[in-house]
C-alpha positions, 0 to 999 in steps of 0.5 A, a space after each residue: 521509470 525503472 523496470 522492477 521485477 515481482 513474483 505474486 504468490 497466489 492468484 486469488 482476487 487480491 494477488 490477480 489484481 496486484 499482479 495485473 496492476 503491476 503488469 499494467 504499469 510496465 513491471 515484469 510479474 510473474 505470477 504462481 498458484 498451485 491451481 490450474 484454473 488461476 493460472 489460466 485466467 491470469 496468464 495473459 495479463 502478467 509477464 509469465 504464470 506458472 502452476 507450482 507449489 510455492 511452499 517447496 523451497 526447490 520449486 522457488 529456487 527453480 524458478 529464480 525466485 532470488 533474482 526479483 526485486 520483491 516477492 509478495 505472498 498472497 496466500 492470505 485463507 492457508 496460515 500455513 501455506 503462507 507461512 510455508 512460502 515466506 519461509 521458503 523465499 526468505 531461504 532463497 535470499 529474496 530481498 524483499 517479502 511482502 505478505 497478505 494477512 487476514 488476521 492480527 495473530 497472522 501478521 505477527 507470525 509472519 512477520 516472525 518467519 521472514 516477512 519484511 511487510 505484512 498488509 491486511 487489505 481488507 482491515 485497512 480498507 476498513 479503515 480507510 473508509 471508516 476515516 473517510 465518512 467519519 471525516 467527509 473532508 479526508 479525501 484519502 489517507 494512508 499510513 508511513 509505519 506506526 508513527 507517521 501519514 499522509 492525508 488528502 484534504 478537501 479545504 473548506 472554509 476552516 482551510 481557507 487563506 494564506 499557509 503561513 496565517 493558516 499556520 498547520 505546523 504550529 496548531 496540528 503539527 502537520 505540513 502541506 507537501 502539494 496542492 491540486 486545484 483543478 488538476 493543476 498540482 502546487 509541490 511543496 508549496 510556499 507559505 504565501 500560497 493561498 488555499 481556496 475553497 474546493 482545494 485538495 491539500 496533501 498532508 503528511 504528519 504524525 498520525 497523533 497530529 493528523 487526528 487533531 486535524 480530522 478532528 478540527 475539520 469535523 468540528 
């Protein structure tokens, strides 16, 4: 795994637990809020924290903010603060800026200022979840962009049998891309493989042929 380098700007609850996650998994963070407190509580589990202001150009070229790999903007409550620093760390060349939004007017705007990625944690988790109990059978699901996702399906008895008699691209214009049975993983699997009952099946698509495929699942 190649080691990445990330800046968190802001450490409230999303940018501490992207932050420490991050960590976790062998990146090196380094994490800047212009409180004390936050600080504090995060600087034990990232690789460096620093109280500085973020939206000051000068502070972020201070602190190297060009050399790191991604830079995600955490300041999802202050429009300004965010925006203020996605400006800032376009200025200093990073080379990619993912921002935290709260509403749609906001990604758009950040989006206009520098910002490479916008995400709205809180709407798309609401969305996830809406999908998932609207369709018990949709273990996960995320989005590629606007046009294109990946599901995680339970098969039931309608995804029953061999792939190639089952024949997903044809009917839903989707593909299976693995299979976990019972924590035992099938990569792009042939199309004699045989799905069983209790299977869960990884799908990508078109999200227009995902949400046939929803739909034939739930009817």
């Amino acid at each position: 795994m190649k080691v990445q380098q990330f800046m968190v700007i802001g450490a409230g609850r999303f940018g501490s637990a992207l932050a420490t996650t991050l960590y976790e998994l062998g990146h090196e963070v380094v994490v800047i809020d212009a409180r004390e407190s936050a600080v504090t509580s995060i600087m034990d589990h990232v690789t460096h924290a620093v109280v500085a202001d973020a939206t000051n150009e000068g502070v972020l070229s201070k602190l190297g903010v060009g050399n790191f790999d991604t830079v995600i903007v955490a300041i999802g409550s202050n429009l300004e603060a965010n925006i203020l620093a996605t400006v800032a760390a376009k200025a200093s060349g990073v080379k990619r800026i993912i921002c935290k939004a709260t509403t749609e007017l906001a990604a758009r705007v950040l989006e206009r200022v520098g910002a490479d990625e916008v995400v709205r944690p809180e709407h798309d988790m609401g969305k996830r979840l809406g999908q998932q109990l609207a369709s018990p059978s949709i273990v996960d699901a995320f989005n590629l962009g606007e046009v294109h996702g990946v599901v995680e399906v339970e098969a039931g008895k309608r995804l029953v049998g061999r792939l190639d008699e089952l024949r997903l691209p044809n009917r839903f214009g989707v593909s299976v891309i693995a299979v976990n049975r019972g924590g035992e993983v099938s990569i792009s699997p042939s199309a004699t493989y045989e799905l069983r009952e209790g299977d869960r099946l990884v799908v990508i698509g078109g999200n227009a042929a995902i949400d046939k495929l929803r739909r034939y699942l739930v009817s």
